[in-house]
C-alpha positions in Angstrom: -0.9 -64.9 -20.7 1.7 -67.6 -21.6 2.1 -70.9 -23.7 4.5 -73.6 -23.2 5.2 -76.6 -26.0 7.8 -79.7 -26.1 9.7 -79.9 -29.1 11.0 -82.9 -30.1 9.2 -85.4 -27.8 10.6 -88.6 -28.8 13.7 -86.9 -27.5 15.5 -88.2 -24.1 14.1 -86.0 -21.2 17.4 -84.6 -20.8 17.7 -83.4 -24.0 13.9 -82.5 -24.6 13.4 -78.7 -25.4 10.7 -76.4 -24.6 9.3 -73.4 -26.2 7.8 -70.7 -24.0 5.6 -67.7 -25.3 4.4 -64.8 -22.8 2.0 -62.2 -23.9 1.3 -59.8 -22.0 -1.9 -58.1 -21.4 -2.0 -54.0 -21.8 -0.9 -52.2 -18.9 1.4 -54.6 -18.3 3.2 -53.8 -22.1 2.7 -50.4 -22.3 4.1 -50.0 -18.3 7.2 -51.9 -19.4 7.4 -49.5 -22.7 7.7 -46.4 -20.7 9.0 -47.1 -17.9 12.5 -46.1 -19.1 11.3 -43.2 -20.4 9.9 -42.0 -17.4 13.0 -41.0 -15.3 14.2 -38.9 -18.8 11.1 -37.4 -18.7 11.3 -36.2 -15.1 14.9 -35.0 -15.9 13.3 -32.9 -18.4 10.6 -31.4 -16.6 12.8 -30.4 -14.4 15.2 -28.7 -16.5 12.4 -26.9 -17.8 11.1 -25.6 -14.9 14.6 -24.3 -13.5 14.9 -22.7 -17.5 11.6 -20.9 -16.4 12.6 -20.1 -12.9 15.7 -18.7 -14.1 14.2 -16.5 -16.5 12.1 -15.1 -14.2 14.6 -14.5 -11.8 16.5 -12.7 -14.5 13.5 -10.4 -15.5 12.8 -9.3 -11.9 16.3 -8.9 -11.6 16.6 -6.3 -14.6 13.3 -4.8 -13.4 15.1 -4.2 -10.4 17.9 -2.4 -12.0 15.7 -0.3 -14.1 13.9 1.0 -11.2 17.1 1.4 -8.9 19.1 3.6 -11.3 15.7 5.6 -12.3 15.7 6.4 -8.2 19.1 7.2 -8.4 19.0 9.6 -11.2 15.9 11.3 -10.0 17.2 11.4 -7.1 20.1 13.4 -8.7 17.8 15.8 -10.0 16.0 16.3 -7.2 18.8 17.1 -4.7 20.9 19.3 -7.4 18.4 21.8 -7.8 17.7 23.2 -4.3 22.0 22.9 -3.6 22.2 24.4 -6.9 19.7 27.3 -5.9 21.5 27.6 -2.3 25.3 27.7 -4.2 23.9 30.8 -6.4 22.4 33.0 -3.2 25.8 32.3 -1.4 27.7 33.2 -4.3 25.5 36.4 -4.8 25.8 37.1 -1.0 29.5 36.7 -1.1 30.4 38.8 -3.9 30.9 42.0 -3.8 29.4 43.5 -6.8 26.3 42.3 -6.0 24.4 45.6 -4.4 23.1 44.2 -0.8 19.8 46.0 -0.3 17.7 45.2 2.5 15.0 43.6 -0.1 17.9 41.7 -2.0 19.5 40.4 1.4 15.4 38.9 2.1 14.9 37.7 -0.9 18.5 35.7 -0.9 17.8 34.5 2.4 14.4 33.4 1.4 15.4 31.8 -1.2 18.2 29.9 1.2 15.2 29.6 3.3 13.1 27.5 1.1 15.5 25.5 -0.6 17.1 24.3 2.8 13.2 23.0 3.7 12.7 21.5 0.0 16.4 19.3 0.7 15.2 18.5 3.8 11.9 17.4 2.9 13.6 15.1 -0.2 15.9 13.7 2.4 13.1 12.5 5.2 10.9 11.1 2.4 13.4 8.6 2.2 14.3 8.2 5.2 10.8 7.7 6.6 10.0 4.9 4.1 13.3 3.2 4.8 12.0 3.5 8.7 8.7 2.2 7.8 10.4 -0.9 6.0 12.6 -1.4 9.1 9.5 -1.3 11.6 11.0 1.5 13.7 9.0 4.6 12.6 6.3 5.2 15.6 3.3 7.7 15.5 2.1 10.2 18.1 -1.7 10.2 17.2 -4.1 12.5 18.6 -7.7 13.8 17.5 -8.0 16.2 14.8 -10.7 17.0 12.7 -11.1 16.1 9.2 -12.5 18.5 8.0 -10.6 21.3 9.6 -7.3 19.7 8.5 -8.5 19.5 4.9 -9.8 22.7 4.7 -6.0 23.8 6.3 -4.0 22.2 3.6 -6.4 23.3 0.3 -5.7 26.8 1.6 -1.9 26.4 1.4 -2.5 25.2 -2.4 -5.1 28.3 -2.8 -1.9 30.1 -4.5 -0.1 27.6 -6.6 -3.3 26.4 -8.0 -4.9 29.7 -8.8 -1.4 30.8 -10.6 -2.2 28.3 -13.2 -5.8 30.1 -12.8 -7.9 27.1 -11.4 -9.5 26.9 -8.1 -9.9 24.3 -5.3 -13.4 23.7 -4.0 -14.2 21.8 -1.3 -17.5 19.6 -0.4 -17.9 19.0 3.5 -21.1 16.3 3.9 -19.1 14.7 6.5 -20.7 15.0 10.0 -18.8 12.7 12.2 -15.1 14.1 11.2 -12.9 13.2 13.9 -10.3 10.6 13.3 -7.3 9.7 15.4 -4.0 10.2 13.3 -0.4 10.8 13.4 -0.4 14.7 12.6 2.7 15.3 10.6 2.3 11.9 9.0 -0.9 12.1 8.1 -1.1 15.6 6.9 2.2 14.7 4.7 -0.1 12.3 3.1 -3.2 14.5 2.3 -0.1 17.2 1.0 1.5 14.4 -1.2 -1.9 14.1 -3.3 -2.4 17.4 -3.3 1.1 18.4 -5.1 0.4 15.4 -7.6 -2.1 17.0 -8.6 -0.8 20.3 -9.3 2.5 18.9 -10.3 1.0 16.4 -13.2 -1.8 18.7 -14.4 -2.2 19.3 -18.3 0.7 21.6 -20.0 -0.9 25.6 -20.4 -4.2 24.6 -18.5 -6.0 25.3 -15.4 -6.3 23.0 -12.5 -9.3 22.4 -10.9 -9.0 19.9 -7.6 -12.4 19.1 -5.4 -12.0 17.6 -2.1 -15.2 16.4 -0.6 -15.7 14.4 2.5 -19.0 12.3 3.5 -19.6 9.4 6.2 -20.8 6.1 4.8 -21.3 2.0 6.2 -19.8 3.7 9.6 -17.0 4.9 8.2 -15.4 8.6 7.3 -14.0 9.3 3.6 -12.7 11.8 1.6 -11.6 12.3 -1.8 -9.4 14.4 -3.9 -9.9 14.5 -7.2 -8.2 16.5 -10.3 -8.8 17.3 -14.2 -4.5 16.5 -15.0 -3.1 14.3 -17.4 -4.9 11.2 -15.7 -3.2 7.5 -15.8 -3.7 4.6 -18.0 -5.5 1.6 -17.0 -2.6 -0.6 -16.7 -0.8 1.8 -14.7 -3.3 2.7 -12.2 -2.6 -0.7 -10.0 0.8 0.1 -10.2 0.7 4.0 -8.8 1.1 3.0 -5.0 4.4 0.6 -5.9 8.0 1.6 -4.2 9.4 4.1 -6.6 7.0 3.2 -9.8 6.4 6.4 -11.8 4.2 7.3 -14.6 5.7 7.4 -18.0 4.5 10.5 -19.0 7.0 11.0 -21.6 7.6 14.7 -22.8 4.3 16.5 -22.7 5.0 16.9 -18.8 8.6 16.1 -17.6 7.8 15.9 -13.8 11.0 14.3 -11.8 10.7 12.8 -8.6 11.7 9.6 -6.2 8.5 7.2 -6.6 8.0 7.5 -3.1 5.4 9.6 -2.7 2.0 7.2 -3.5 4.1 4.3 -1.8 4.4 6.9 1.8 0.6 7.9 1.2 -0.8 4.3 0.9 1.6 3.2 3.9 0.4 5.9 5.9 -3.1 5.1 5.7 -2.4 1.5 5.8 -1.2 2.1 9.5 -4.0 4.1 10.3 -6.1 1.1 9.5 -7.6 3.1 6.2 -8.1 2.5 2.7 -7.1 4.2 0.0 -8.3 3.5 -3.9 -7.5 5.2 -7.2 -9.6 5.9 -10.3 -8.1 7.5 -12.9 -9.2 8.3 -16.8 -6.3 9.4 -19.2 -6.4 12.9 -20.2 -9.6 13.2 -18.0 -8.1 13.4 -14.1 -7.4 11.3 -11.5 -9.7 10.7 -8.2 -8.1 9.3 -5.1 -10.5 8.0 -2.0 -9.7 8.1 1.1 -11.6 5.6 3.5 -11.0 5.7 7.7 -12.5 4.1 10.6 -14.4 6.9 12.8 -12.9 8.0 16.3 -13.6 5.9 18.8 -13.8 7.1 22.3 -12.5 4.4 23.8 -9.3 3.9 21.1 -8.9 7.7 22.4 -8.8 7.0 26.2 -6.5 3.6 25.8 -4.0 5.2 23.8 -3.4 8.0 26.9 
């Protein structure tokens, strides 16, 4: 809106002055306000959301670190102690002292024995997740039974978990038991939750593991669980994460790589499974197990 008014109008017309007054209605004013201010504001937006991005990059960054040189000094641990153990029996073999009896000479090579397997086991574990990562690992599946190949492992624990004077039961409800797996893989997996659960069981207590397996919406599960230290709530989304371990802090120093829950959830990942995990601190820790059934056609294509 605008007003215009002659001054002076006796004034020659060449000389005659005019007086024009504009006012503007809202939007237009406030539009003409800020409109300078908008391009600063912009500017500063997007400073703050590089500030934000940066930070973020920074913390991931550090969390990065943390986790690389916790790898690299339980990985330290874990590889010095089977050399360390191999170094003593070859410097008790070699020195002459030492009385060589048939039972010591076993029990050195045993010992040799073991260790050797334990290093080489450490040393696959990563390589087999670093072949996973690449795409290059490949599986020679064929049919097994579940419940067989359960049954097979819990007896190979039968020992270390009735030392700490617990017992493993098993619970077999599951009538269609065949799946279609990747032997070694697969029973690395099973073994992996199955050492957890000894390894991280309460200080000066029994361990008790149960391993049941049942069929249910078409599809074959199992489940192992355990009455260990158990896992916080936050920390039980973050078990199956590349080398994320468990804080457990002094009550039970257990070393190890990290890898072990992320190889377990890959494995049945690429076995088109599921796998979940319930846990209650100072309660025990369940893990469940869920597969698609054998089909007899998957069996006859894959030939």
């Amino acid at each position: 809106m605008g007003y215009t008014q002659t001054l002076f109008r006796n004034d020659p017309a060449a000389k005659m002055g005019v007086v024009r007054i504009h006012f503007p209605d809202m939007s237009s004013y406030i539009y003409s306000s800020v409109r300078y201010m908008i391009p600063a504001v912009a500017f500063t937006v997007v400073l703050l959301i590089t500030f934000l991005f940066t930070l973020v990059v920074i913390f991931r960054q550090k969390r990065y670190t943390e986790i690389k040189n916790d790898f690299i000094n339980n990985m330290t641990h874990e590889l010095k102690t089977p050399i360390s153990s191999i170094s003593l029996a070859a410097q008790m073999l070699g020195d002459d002292s030492v009385v060589k009896s048939p039972a010591m000479m076993k029990h050195l090579g045993g010992v040799i024995g073991d260790e050797s397997r334990r290093l080489r086991f450490l040393v696959e574990k990563v390589l087999q997740m670093s072949m996973f990562d690449r795409g290059t690992a490949s599986f020679k599946k064929k049919e097994l039974d579940l419940n067989e190949l359960l049954e097979q492992v819990a007896s190979t624990f039968t020992l270390r978990v009735e030392h700490t004077g617990g017992k493993i039961t098993t619970e077999v409800e599951a009538v269609d038991s065949a799946i279609y797996v990747d032997e070694v893989h697969f029973q690395n997996a099973i073994t992996n939750l199955m050492d957890n659960a000894v390894k991280y069981r309460k200080p000066d207590a029994p361990v008790d593991i149960h391993i049941r397996t049942w069929n249910e919406g078409g599809k074959l599960c199992f489940s192992i669980q355990d009455n260990g230290l158990g896992i916080k709530r936050e920390n039980v989304k973050k078990v199956f994460d590349k080398f994320y371990r468990v804080h457990t802090g002094n009550v039970h120093d257990v070393k190890g790589f990290g890898l072990g829950l992320a190889y377990v959830k890959k494995i049945i990942n690429l076995h088109d499974g599921e796998i979940k995990c319930e846990s209650d601190l100072g309660k025990g820790t369940k893990f469940t197990i869920t597969l698609p059934l054998l089909q007899e056609e998957e069996v006859s294509g894959e030939k």
